[in-house]
KOLLUMKOL-869536 format. One record per residue (C-alpha): residue number from 1; residue in three letters; z, x, y. Coordinates in Angstrom, 1 decimal. Last residue first. Example, Ala and Ser with C-alpha at 12.3 -4.5 7.8 and 13.67 -1.06 7.14 Angstrom:
(2, 'SER', (7.1, 13.7, -1.1))
(1, 'ALA', (7.8, 12.3, -4.5))
//
This chain:
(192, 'UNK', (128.7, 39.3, 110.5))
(191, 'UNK', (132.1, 41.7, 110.0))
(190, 'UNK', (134.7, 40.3, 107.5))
(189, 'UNK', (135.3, 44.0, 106.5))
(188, 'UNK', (132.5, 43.4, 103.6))
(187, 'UNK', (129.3, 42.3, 103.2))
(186, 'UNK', (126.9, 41.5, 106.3))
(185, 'UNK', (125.7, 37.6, 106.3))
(184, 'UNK', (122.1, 37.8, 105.4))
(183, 'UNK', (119.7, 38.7, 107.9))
(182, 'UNK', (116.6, 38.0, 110.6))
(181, 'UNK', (116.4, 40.0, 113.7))
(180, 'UNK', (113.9, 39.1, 116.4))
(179, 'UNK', (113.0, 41.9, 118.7))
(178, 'UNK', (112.1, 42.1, 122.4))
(177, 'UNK', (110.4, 43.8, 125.0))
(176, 'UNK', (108.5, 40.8, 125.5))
(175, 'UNK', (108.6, 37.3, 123.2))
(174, 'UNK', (106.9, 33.7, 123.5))
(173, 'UNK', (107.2, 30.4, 122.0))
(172, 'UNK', (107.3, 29.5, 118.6))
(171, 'UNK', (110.3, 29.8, 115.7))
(170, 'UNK', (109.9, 27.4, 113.0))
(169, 'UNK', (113.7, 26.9, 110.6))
(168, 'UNK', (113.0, 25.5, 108.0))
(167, 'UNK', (116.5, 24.0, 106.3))
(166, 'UNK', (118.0, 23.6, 103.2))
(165, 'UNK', (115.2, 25.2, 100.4))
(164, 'UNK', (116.4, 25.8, 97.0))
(163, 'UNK', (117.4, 29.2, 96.7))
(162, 'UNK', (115.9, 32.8, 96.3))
(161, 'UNK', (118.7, 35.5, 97.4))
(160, 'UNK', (118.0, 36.4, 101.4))
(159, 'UNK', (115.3, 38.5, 102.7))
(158, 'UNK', (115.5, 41.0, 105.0))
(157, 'UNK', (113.3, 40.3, 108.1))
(156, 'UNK', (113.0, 42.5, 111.4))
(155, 'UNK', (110.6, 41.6, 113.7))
(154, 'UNK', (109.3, 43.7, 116.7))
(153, 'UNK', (108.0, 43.3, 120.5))
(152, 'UNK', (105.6, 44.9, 122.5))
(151, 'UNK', (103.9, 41.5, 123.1))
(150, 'UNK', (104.5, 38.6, 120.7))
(149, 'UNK', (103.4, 35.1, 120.2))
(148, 'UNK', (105.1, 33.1, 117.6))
(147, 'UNK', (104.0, 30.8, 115.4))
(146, 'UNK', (104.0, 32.7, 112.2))
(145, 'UNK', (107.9, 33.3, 112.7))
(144, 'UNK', (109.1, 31.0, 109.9))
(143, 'UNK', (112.4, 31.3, 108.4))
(142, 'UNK', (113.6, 29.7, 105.8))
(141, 'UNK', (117.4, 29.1, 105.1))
(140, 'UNK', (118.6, 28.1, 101.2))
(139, 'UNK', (120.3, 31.6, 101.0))
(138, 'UNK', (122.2, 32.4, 103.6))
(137, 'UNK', (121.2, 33.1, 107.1))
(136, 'UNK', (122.0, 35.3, 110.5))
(135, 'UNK', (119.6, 35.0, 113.1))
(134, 'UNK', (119.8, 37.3, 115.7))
(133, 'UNK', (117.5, 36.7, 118.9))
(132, 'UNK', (117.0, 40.4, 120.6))
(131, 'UNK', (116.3, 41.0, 124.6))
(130, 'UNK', (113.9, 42.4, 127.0))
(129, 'UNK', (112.1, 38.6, 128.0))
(128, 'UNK', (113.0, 36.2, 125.1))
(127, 'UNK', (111.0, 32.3, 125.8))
(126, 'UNK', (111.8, 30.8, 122.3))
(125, 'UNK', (111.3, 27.2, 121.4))
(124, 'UNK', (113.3, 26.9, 117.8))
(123, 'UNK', (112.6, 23.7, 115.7))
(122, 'UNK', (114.7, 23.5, 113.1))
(121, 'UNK', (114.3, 22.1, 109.9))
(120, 'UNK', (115.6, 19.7, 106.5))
(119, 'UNK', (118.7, 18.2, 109.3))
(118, 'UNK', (122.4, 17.6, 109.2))
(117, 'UNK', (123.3, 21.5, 108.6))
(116, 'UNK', (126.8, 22.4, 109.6))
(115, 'UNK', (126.6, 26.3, 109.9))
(114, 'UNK', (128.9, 28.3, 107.6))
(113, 'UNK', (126.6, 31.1, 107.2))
(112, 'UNK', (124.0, 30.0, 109.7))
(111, 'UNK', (125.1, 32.8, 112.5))
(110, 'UNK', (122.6, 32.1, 115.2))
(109, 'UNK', (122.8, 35.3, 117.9))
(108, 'UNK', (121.3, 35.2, 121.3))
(107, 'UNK', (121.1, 39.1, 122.9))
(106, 'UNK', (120.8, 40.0, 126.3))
(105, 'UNK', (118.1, 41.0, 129.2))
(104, 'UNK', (116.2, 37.8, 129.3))
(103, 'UNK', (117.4, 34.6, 127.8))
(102, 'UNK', (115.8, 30.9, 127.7))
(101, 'UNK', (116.4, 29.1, 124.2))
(100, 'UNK', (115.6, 25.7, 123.4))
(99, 'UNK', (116.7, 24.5, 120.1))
(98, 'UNK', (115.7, 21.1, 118.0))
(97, 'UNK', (116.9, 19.6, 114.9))
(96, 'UNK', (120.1, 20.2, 115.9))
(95, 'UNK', (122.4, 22.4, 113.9))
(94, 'UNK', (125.9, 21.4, 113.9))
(93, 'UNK', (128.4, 24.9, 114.6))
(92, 'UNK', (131.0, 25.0, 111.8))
(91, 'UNK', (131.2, 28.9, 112.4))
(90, 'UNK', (128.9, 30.9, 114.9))
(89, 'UNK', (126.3, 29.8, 117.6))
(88, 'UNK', (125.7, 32.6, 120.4))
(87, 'UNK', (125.7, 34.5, 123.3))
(86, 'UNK', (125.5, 37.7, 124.9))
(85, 'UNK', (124.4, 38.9, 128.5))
(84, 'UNK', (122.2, 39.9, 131.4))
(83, 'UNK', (120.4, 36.5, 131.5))
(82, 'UNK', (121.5, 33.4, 129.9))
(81, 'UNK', (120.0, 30.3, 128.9))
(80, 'UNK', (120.9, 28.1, 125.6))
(79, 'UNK', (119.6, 24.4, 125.1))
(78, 'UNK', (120.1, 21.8, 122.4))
(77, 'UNK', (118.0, 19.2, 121.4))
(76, 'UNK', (118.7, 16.4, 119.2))
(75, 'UNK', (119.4, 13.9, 122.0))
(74, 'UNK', (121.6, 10.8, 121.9))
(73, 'UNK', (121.6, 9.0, 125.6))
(72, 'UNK', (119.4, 6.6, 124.8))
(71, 'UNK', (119.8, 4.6, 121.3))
(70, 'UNK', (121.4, 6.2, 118.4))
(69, 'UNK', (118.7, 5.3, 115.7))
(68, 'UNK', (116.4, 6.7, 118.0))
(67, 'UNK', (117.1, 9.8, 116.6))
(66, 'UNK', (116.4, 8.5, 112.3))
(65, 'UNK', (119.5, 8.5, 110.7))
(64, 'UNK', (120.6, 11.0, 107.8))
(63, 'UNK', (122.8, 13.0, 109.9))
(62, 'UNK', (124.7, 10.0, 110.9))
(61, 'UNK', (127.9, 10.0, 109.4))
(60, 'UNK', (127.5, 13.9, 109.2))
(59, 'UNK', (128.1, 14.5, 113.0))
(58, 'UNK', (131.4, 12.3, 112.5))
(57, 'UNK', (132.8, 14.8, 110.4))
(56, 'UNK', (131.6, 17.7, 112.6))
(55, 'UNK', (133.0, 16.3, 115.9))
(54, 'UNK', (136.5, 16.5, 114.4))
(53, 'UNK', (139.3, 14.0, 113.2))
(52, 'UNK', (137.0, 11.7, 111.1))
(51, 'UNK', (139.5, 8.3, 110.1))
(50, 'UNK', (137.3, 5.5, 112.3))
(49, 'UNK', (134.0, 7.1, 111.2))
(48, 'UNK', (135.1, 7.4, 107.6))
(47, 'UNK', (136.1, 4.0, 107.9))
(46, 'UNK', (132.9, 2.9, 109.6))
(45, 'UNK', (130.7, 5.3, 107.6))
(44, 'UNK', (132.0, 2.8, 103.8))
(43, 'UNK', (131.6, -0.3, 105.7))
(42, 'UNK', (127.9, 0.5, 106.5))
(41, 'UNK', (127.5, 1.8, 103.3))
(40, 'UNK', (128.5, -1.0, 101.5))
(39, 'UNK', (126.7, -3.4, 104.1))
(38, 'UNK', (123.6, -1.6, 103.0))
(37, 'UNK', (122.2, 1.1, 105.8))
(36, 'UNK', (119.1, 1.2, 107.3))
(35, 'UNK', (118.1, -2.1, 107.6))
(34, 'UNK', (117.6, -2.3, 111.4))
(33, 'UNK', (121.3, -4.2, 112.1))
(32, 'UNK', (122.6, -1.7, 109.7))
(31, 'UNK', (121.3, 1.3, 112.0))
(30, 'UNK', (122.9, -0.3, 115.0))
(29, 'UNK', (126.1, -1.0, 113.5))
(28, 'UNK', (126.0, 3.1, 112.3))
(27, 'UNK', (125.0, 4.0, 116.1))
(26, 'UNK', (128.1, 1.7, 117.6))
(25, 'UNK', (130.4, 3.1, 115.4))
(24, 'UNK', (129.1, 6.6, 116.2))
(23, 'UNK', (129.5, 6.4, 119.6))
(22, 'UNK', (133.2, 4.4, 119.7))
(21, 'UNK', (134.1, 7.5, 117.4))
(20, 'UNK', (133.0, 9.9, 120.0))
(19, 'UNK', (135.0, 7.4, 122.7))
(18, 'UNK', (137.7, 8.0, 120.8))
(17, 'UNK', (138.0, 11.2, 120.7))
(16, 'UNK', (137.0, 13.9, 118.6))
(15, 'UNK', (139.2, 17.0, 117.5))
(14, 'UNK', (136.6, 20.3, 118.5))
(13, 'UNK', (135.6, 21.4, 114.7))
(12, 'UNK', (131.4, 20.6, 116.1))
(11, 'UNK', (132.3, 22.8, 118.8))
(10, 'UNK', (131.5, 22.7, 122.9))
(9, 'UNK', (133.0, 19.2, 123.1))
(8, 'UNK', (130.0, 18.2, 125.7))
(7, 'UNK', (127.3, 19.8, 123.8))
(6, 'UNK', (128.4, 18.4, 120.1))
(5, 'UNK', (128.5, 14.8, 121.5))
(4, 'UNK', (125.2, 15.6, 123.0))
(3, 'UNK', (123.6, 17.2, 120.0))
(2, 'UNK', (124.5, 14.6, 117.6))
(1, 'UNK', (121.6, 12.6, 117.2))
//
């Protein structure tokens, strides 16, 4: 529900505005008005809502909120394309519940550790031509690669501690001349 807030600030810890409060008002009187919420919870997300100072506070206000909740205009999908280089998600980043990623020739790199996670899984839609997706977890994170079609291409798991489960994340699509990398957050020398 928060994916286009999140994707026109850039950063879930990005001040919000108040037009991003305006949204979430709006998408909490909505979800009363369907039964969603009690009055006591509605009044309790509207002062939160009216008080959040980031992107990330308010992205929690409706985490538990069905998508059409919000109306049009709210999607849960993010997208990342790049060719020839290296991006990624790190920090307070929201997780959607959905992620499209295009790249050929670089390297896409999820960092989970302190990942704002609004949702039980994560649908990942991989098209990777000559490149590596890094995901970095912490324990809780599942990851599920079964789905995947590969051709000349490798994956790399190391398992995290055992944990309750947080989030599933399902990787399908399509991978050559690639790898997939799957970690825990490296110790030491604040490297990741």
């Amino acid at each position: 529900m928060m994916g286009e807030l999140v994707r026109s600030v850039g950063s879930p810890e990005v001040r919000a505005s108040h037009a991003d409060r305006d949204r979430i008002v709006e998408v909490l009187r909505v979800a009363a008005g369907d039964g969603r919420l009690t009055l006591e919870e509605l009044d309790e997300r509207l002062e939160a809502a009216l008080s959040a100072r980031t992107v990330g506070e308010l992205a929690v206000l409706t985490s538990d909120l069905p998508e059409t909740a919000g109306g049009p205009g709210f999607e849960e999908v993010m997208r990342i394309e790049q060719v020839g280089s290296s991006t990624g998600r790190a920090d307070a980043w929201v997780v959607p519940r959905r992620l499209e990623i295009r790249s050929a020739w670089g390297e896409v790199t999820l960092d989970f550790t302190d990942a704002v996670i609004t949702h039980d899984s994560l649908d990942i839609d991989l098209d990777l031509r000559a490149g590596a997706l890094k995901l970095v977890t912490r324990p809780g994170i599942v990851v599920d690669t079964t789905g995947l079609v590969t051709n000349y291409s490798a994956i790399k798991e190391r398992r995290v501690a055992e944990a309750p489960v947080v989030l599933r994340v399902r990787i399908t699509g399509e991978i050559e001349y690639g790898q997939i990398v799957v970690r825990p957050r490296r110790r030491g020398l604040g490297r990741r």
